[in-house]
Backbone as a chain_set.jsonl record, in Angstrom:
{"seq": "XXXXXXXXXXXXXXXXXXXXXXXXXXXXXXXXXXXXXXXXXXXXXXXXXXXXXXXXXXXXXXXXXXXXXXXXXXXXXXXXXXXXXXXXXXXXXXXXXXXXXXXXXXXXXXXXXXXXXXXXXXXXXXXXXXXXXXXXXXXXXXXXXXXXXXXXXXXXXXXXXXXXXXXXXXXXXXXXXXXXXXXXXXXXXXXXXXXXXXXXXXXXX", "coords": {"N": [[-32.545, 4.069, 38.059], [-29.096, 2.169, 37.843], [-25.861, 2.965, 38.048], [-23.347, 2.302, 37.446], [-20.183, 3.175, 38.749], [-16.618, 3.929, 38.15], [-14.794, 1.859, 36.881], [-11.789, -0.083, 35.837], [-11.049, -2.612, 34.548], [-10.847, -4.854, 32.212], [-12.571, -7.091, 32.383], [-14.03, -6.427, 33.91], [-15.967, -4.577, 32.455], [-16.947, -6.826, 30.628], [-18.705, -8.908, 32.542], [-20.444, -7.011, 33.776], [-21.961, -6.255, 31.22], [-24.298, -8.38, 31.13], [-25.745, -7.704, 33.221], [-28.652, -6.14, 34.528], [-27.466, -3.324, 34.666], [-27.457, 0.046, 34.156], [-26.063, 2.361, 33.436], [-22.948, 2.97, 33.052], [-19.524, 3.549, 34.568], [-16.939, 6.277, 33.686], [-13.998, 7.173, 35.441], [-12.082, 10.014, 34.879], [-10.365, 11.897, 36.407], [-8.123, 12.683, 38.363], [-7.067, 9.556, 40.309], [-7.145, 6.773, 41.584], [-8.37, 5.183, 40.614], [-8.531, 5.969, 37.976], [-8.638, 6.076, 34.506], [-7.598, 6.242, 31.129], [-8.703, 7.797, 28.039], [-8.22, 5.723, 25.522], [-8.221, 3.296, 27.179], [-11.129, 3.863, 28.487], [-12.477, 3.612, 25.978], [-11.848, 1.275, 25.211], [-13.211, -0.622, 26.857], [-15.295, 0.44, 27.235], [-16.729, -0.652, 24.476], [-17.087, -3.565, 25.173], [-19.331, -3.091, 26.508], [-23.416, -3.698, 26.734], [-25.598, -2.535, 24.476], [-27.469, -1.02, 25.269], [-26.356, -0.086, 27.447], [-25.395, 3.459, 28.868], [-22.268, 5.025, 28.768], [-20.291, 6.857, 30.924], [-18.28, 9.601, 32.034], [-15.914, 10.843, 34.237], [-15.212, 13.746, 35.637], [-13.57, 16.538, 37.367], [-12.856, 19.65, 37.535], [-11.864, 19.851, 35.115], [-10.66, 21.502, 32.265], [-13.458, 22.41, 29.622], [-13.069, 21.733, 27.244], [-11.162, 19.993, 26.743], [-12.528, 18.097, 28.334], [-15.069, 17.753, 26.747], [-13.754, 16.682, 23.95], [-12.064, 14.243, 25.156], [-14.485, 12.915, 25.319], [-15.42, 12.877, 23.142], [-13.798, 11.13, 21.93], [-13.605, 8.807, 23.25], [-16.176, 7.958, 23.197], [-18.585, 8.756, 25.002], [-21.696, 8.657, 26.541], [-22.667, 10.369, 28.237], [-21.537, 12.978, 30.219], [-19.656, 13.518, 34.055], [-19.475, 15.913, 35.698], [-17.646, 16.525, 38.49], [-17.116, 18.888, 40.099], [-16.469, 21.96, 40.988], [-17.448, 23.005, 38.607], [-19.643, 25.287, 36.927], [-23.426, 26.262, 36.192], [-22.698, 27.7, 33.495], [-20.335, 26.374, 32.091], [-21.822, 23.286, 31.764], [-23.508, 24.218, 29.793], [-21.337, 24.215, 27.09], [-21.017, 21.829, 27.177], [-20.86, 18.471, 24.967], [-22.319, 16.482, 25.126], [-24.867, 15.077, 27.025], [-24.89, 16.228, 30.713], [-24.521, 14.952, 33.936], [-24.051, 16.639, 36.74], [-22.94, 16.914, 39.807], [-22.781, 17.246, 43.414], [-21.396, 18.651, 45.492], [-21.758, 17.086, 49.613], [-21.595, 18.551, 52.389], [-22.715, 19.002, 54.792], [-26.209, 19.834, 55.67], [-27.281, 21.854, 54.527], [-26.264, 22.09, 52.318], [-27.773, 21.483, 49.623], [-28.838, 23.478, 48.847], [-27.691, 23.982, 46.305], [-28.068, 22.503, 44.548], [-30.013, 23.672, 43.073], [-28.569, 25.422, 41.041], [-28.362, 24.066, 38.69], [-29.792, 24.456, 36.004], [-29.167, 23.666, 33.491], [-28.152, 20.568, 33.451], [-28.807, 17.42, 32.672], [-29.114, 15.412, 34.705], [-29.071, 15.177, 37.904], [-26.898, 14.878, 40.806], [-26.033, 13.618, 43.802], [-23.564, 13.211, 46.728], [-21.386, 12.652, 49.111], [-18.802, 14.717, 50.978], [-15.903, 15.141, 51.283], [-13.549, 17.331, 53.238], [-10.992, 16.225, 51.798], [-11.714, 15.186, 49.644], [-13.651, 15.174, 46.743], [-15.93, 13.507, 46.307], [-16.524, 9.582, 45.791], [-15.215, 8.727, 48.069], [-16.618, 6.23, 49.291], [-18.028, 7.415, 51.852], [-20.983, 7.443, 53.453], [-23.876, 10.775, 53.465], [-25.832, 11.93, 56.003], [-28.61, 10.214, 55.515], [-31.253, 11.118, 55.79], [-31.324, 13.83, 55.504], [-31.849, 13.81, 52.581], [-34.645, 14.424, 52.476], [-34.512, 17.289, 51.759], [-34.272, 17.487, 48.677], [-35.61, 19.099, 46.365], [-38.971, 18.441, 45.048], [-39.4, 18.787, 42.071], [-36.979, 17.787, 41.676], [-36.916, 15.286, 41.727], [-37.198, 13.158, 40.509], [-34.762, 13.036, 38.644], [-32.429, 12.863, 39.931], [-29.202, 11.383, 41.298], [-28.138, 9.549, 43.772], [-25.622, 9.191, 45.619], [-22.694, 7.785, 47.459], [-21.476, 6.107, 49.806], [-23.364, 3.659, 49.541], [-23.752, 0.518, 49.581], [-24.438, -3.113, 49.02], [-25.405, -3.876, 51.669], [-27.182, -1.68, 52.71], [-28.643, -0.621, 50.849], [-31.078, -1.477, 50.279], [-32.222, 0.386, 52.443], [-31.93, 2.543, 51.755], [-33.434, 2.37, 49.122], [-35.99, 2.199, 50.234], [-37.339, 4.174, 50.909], [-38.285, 5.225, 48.959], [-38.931, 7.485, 46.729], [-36.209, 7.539, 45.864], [-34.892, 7.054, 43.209], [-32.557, 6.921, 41.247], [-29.698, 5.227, 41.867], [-26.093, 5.494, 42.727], [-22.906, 4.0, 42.579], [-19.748, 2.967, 43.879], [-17.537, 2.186, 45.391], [-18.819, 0.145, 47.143], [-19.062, -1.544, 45.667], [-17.093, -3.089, 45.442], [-14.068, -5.602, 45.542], [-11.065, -6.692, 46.632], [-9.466, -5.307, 44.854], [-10.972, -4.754, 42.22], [-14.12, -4.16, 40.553], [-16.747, -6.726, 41.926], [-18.333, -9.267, 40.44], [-20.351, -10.863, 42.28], [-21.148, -8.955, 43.821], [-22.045, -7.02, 42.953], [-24.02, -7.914, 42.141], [-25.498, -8.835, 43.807], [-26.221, -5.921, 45.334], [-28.404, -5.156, 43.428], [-30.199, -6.816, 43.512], [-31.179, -6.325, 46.258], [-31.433, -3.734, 46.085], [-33.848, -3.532, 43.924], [-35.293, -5.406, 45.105], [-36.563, -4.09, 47.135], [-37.745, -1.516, 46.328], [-39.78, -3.246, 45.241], [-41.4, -4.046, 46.824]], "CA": [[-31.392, 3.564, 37.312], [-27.975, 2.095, 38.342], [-24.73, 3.484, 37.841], [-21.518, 1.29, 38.55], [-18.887, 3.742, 38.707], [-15.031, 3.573, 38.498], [-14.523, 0.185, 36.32], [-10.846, -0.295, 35.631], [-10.437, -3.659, 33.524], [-12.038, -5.277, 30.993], [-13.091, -7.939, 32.965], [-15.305, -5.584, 34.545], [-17.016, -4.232, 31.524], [-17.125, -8.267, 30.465], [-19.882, -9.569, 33.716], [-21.198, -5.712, 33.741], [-22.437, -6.365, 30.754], [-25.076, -8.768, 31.144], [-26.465, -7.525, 34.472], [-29.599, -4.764, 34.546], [-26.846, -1.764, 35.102], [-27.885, 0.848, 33.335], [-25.036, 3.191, 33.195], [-21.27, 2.755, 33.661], [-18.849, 5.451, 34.951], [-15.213, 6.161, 33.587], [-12.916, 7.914, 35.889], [-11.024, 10.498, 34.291], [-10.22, 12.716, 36.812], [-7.079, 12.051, 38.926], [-7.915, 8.957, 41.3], [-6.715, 5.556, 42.027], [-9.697, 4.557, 39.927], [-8.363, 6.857, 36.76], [-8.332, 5.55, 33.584], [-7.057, 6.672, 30.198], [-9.428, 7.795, 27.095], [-8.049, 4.21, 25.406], [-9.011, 2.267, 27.664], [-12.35, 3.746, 28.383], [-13.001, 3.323, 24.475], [-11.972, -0.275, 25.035], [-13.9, -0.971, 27.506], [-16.926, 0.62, 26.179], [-16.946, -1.507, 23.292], [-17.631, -4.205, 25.488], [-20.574, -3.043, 27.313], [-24.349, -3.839, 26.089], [-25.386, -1.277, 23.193], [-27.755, -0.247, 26.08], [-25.704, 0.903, 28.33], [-24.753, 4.244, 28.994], [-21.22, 5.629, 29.295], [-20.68, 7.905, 31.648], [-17.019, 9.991, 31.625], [-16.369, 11.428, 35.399], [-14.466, 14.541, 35.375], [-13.147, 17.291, 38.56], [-12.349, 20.769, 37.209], [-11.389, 20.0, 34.058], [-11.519, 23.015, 31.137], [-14.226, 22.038, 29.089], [-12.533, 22.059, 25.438], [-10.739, 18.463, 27.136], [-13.672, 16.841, 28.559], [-15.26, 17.244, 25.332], [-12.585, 15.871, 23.102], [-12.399, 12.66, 25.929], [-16.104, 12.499, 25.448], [-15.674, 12.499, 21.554], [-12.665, 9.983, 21.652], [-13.873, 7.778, 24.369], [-17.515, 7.461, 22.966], [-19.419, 8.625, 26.382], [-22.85, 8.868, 26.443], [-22.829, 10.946, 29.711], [-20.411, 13.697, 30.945], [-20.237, 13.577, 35.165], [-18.922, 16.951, 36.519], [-18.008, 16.458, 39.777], [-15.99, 19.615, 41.232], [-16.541, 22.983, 40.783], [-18.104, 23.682, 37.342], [-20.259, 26.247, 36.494], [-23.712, 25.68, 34.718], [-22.222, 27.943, 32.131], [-19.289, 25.027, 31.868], [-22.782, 22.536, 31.496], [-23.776, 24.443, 28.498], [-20.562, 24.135, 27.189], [-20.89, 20.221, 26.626], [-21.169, 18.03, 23.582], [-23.544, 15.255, 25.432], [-25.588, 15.286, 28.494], [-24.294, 15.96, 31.606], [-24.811, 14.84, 35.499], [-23.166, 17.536, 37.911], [-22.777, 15.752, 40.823], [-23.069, 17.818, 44.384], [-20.371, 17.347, 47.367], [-22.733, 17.027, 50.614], [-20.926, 17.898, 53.671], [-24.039, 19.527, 55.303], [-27.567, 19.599, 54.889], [-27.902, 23.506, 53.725], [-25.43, 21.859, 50.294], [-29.104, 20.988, 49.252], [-29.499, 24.135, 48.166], [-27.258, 24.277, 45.378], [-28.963, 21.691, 43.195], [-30.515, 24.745, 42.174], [-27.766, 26.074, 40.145], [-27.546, 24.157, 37.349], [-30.317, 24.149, 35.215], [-29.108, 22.886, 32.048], [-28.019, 19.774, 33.365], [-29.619, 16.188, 32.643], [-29.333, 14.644, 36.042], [-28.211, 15.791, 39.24], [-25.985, 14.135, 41.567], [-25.434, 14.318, 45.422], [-22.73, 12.67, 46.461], [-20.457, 12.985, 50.573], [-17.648, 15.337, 49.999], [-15.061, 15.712, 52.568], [-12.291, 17.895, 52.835], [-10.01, 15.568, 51.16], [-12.281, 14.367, 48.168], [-15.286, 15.805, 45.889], [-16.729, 12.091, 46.275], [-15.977, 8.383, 45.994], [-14.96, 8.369, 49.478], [-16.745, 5.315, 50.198], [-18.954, 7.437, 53.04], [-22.245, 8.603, 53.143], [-24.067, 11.702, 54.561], [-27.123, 11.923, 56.456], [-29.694, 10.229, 54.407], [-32.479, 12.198, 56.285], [-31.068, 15.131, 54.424], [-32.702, 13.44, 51.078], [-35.922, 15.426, 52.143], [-33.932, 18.592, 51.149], [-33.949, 17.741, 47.443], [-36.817, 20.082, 45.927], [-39.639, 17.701, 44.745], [-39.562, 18.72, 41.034], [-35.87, 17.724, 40.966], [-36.365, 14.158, 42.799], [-36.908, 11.921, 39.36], [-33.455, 13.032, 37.811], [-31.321, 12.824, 40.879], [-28.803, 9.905, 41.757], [-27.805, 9.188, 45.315], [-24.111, 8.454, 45.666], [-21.616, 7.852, 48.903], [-21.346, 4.5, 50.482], [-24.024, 2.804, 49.246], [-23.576, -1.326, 49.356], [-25.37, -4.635, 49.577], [-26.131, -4.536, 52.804], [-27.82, -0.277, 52.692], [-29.098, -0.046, 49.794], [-32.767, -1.354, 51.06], [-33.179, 1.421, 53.357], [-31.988, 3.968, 50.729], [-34.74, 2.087, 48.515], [-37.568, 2.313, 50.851], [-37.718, 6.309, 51.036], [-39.675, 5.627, 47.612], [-39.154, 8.116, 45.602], [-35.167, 7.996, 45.091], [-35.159, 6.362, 41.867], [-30.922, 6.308, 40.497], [-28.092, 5.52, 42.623], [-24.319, 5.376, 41.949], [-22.503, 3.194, 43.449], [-18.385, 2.144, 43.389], [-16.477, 1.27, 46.147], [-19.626, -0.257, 47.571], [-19.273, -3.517, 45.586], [-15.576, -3.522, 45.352], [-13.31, -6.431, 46.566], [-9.428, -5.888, 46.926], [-9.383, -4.876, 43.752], [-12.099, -4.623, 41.176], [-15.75, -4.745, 40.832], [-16.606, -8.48, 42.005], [-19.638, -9.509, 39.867], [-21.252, -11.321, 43.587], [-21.669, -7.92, 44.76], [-22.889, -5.873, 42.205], [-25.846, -9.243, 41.708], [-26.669, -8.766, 45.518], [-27.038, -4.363, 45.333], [-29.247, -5.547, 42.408], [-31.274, -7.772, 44.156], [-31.381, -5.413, 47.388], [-32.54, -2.525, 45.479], [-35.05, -3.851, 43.482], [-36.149, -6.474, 45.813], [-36.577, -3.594, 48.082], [-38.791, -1.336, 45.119], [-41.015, -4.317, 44.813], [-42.446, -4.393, 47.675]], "C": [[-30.247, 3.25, 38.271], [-26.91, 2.327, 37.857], [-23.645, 2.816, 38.393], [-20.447, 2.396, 37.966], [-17.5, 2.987, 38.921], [-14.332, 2.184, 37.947], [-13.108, 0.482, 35.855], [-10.728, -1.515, 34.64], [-11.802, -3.582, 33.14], [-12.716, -6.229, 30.965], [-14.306, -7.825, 33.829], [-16.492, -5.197, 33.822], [-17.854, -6.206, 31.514], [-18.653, -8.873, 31.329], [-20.875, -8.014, 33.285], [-22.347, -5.834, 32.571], [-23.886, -6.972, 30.154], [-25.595, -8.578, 32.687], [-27.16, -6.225, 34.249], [-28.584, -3.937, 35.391], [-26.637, -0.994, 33.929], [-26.679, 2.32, 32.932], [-23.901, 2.641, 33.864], [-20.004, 3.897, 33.55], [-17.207, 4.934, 35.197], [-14.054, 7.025, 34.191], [-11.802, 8.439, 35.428], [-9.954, 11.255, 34.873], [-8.796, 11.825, 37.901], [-7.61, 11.424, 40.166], [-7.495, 7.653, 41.233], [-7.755, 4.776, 41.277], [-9.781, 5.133, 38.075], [-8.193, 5.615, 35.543], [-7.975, 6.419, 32.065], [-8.722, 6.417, 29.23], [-9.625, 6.318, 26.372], [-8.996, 3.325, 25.771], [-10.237, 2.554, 28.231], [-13.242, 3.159, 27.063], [-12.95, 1.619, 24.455], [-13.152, -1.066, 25.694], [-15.188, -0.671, 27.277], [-17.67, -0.134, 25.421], [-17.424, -2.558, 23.721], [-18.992, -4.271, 26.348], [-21.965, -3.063, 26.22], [-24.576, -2.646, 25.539], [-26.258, -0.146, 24.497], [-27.481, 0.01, 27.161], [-25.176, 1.847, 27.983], [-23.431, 4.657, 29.603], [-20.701, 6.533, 29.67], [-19.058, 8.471, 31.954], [-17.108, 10.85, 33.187], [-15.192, 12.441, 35.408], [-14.437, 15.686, 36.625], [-12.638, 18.682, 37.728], [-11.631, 20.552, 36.453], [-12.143, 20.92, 33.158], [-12.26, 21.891, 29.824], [-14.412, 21.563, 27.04], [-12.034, 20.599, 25.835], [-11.701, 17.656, 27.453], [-14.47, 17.126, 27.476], [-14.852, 16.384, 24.322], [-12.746, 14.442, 23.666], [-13.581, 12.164, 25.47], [-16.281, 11.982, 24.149], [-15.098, 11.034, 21.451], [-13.022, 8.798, 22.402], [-15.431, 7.181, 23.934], [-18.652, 7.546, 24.048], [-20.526, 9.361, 25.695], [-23.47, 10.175, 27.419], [-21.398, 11.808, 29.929], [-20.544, 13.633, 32.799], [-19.588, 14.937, 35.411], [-18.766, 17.214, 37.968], [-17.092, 17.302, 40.719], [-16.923, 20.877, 41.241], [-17.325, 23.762, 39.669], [-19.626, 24.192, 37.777], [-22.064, 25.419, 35.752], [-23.953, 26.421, 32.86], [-21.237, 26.677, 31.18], [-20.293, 23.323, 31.041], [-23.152, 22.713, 30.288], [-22.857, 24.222, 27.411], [-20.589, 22.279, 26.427], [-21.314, 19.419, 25.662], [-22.562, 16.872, 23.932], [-23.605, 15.611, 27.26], [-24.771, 15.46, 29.451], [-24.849, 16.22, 33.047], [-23.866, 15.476, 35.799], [-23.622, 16.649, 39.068], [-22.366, 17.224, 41.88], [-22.247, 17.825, 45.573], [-21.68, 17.866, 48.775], [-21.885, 17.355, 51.715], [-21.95, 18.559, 54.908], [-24.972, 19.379, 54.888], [-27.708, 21.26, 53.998], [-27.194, 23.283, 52.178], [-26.384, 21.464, 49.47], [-28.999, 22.083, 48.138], [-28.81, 24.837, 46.885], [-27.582, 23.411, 44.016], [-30.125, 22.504, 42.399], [-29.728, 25.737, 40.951], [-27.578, 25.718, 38.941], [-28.603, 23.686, 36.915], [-30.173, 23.46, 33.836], [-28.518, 20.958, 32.287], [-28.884, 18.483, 33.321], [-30.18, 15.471, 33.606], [-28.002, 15.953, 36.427], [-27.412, 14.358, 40.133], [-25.616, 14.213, 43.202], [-24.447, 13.309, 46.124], [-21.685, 13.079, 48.235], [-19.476, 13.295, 49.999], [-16.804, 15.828, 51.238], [-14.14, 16.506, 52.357], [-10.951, 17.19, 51.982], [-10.735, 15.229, 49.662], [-13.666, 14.921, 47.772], [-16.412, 14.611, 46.178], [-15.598, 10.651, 46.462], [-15.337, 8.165, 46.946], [-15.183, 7.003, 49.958], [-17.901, 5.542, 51.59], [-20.181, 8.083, 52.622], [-22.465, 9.697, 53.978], [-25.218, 11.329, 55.069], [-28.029, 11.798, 55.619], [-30.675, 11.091, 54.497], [-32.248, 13.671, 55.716], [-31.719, 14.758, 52.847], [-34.28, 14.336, 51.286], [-35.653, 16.695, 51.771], [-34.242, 18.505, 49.878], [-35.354, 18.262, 46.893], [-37.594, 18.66, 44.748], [-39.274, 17.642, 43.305], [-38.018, 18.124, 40.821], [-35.496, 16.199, 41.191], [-36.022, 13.048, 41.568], [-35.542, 11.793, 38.881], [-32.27, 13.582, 38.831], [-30.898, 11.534, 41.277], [-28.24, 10.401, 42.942], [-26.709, 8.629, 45.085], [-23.618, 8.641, 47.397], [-22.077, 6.616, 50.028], [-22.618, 3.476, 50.472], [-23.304, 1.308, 48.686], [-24.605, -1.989, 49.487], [-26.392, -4.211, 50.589], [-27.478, -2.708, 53.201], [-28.608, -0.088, 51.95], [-30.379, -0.303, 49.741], [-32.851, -0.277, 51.244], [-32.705, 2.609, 52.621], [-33.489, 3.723, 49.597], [-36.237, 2.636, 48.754], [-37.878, 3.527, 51.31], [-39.074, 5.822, 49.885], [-39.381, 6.472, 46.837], [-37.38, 8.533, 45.142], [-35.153, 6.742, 44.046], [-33.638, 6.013, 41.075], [-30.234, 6.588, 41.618], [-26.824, 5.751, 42.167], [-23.342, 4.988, 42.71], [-20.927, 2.756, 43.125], [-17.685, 1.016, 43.983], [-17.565, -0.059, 47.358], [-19.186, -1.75, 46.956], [-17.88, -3.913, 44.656], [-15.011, -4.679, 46.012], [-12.166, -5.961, 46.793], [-8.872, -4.81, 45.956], [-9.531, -4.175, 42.472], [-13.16, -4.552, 41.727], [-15.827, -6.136, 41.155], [-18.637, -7.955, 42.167], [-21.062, -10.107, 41.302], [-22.21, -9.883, 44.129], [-22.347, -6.497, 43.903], [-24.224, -6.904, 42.136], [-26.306, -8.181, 42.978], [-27.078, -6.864, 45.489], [-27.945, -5.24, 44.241], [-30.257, -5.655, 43.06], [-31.972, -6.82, 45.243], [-32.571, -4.404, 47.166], [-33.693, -2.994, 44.699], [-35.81, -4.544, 44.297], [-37.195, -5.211, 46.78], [-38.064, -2.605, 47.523], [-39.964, -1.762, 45.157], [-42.105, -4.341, 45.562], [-43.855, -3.227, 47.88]], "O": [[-30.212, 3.824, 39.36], [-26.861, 1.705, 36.796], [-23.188, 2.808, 39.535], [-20.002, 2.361, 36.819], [-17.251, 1.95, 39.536], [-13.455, 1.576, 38.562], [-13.129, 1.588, 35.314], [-10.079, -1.144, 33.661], [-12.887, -3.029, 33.318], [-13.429, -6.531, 30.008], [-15.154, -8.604, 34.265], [-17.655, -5.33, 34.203], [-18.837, -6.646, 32.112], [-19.609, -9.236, 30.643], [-21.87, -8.057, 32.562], [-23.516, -5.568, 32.853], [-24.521, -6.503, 29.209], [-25.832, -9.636, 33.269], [-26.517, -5.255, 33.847], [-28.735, -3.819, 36.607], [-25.898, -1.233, 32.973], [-26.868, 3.092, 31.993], [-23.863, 2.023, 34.928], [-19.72, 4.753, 32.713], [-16.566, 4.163, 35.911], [-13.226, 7.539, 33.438], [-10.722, 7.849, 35.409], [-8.869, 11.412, 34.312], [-8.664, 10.61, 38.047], [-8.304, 12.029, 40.984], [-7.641, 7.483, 40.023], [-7.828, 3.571, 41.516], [-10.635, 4.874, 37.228], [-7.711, 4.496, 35.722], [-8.291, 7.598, 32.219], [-9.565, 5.535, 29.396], [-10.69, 5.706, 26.442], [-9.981, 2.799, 25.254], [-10.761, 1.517, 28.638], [-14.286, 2.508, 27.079], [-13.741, 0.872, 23.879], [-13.851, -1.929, 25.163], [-16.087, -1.501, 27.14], [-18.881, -0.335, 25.514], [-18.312, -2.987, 22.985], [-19.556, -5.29, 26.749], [-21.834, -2.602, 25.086], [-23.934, -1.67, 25.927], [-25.955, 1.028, 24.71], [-28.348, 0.365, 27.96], [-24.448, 1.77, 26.994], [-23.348, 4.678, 30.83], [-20.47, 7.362, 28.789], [-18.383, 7.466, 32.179], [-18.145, 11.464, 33.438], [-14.097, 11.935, 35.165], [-15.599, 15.805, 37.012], [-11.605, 18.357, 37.143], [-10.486, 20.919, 36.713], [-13.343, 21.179, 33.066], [-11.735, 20.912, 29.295], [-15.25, 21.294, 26.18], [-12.601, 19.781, 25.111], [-11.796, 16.546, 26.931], [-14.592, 15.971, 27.067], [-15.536, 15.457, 23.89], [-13.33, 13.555, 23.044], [-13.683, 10.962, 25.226], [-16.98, 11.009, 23.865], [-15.689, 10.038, 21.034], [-12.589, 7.727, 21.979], [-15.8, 6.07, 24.314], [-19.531, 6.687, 24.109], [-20.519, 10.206, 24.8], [-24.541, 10.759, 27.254], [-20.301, 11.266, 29.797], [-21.737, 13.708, 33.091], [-18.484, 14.627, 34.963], [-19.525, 17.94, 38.611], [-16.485, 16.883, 41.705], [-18.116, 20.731, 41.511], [-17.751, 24.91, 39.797], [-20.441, 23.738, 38.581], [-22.076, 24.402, 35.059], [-24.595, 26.162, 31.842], [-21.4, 26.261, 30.033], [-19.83, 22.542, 30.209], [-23.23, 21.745, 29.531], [-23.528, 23.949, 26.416], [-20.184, 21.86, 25.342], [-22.48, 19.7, 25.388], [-23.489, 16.563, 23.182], [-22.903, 16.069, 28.162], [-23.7, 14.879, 29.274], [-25.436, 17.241, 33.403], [-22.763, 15.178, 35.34], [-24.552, 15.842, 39.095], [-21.77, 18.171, 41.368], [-22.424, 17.068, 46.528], [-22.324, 18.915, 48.73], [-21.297, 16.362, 52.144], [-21.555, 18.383, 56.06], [-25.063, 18.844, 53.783], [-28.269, 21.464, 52.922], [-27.411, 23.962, 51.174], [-25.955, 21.012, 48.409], [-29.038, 21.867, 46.926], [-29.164, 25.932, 46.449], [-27.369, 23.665, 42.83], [-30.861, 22.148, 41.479], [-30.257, 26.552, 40.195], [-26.971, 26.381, 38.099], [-28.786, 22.502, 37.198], [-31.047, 22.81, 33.263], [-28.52, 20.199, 31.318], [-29.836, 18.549, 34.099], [-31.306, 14.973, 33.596], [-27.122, 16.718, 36.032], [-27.509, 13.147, 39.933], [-24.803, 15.052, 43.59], [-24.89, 12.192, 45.855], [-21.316, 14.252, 48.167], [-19.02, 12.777, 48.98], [-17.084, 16.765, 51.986], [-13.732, 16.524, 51.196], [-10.001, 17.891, 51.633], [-10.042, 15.05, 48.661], [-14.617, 15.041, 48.544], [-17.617, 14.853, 46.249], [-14.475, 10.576, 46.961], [-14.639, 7.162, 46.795], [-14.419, 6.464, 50.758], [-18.47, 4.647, 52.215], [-20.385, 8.946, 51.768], [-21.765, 9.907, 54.968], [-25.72, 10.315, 54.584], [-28.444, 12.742, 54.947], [-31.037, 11.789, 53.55], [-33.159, 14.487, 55.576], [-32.009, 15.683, 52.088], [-34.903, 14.799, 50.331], [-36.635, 17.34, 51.403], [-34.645, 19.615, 49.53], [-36.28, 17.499, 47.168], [-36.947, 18.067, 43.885], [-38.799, 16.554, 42.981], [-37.772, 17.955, 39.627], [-34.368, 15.738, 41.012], [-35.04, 12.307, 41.525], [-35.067, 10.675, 38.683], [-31.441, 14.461, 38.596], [-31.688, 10.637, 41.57], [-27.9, 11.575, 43.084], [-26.661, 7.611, 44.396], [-24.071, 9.399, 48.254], [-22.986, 6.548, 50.855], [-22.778, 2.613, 51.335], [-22.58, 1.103, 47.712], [-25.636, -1.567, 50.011], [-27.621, -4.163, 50.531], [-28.476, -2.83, 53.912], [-29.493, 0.706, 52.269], [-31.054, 0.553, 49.17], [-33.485, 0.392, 50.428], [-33.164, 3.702, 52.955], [-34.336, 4.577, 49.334], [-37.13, 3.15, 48.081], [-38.756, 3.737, 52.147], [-40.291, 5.994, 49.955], [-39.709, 6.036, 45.734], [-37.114, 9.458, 44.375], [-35.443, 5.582, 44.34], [-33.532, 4.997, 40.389], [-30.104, 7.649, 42.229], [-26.655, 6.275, 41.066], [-22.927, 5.759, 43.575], [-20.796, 2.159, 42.057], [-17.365, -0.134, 43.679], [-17.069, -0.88, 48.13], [-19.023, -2.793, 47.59], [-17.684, -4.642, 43.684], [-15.44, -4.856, 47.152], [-12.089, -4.793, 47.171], [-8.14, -3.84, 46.15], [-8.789, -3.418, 41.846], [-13.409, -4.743, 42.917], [-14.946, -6.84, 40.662], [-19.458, -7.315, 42.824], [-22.264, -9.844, 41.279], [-23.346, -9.764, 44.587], [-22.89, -5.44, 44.226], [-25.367, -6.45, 42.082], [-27.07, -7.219, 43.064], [-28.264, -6.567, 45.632], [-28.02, -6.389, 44.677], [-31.129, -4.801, 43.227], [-33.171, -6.556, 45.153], [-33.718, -4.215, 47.572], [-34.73, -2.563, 45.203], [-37.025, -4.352, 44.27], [-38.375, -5.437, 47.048], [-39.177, -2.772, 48.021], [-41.004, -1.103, 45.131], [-43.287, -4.541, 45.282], [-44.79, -3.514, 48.628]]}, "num_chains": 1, "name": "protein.A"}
């Protein structure tokens, strides 16, 4: 699956909409990429019925990212700080915990949260849980424990021009992707086609 994180307008949902991306991710959490309940709900409305909406949240108490989740219409909770997977149980609809990477031994916490739907791994620097923009050592992807490989997405600087040789491992199967096929601004529809193309082309072979 693909995941376009961090959409801001509604011009974004708009193209998003008719391109094979299978989930779309609403930044709730404080971030230059934040958006309001509102306008996730707006924006929602315009995405295909099958897409999933995905609500991205940092150590928020779990009585709020519910409520968002109700009001906003997400299909998907992301948890991407600190939570618990007591906090997982806790949730009204599915949820991806998401992993910060800043070593290879951070592998071994994708064991903690059983109740969640998907997993998430994701470069996490001292300044940021994710969406950095960088990746970690892909060669650390042989860390992730076999039974857990189908329902794990690959995040942190995946673009266009990478996203082959994240492909051709074989067996990672969802990415998540933001600032990767950003322009100054926004998403720019050119560059979400070409990851498209990349990754699948890449699949195919």
């Amino acid at each position: 699956m693909i995941k376009i994180c961090g959409i801001t307008k509604e011009e974004e949902a708009v193209f998003l909409k008719d391109l094979p991306v299978d989930l779309i991710g609403f930044v709730f959490a404080k971030s230059k990429r934040q958006v309001t309940t509102e306008q996730a709900r707006k924006m929602g409305r315009l995405l295909s019925p099958y897409q999933k909406k995905v609500g991205v949240f940092v150590n928020e108490e779990m009585e709020n990212v519910n409520k968002i989740a109700i009001d906003a219409g997400l299909d998907f909770i992301q948890l991407h700080g600190e939570e618990t997977n007591e906090d997982i149980k806790k949730a009204v609809v599915p949820v991806i915990k998401a992993i910060g990477i800043r070593k290879e031994a951070d592998f071994e916490l994708l064991n903690q949260y059983k109740d969640a739907a998907y997993l998430l791994v994701d470069h996490r620097t001292n300044d940021a849980y994710g969406g950095t923009g960088s990746a970690f050592d892909w060669s650390w992807l042989n860390r992730i424990p076999i039974e857990k490989r189908t329902d794990t997405f690959v995040a942190g600087g995946i673009n266009p021009s990478n996203v082959g040789d994240l492909s051709s491992i074989g067996w990672i199967h969802h990415i998540d992707v933001s600032s990767g096929v950003e322009g100054i601004s926004a998403k720019e529809k050119s560059l979400v086609e070409a990851l498209i193309k990349n990754w699948k082309g890449e699949m195919m072979r």
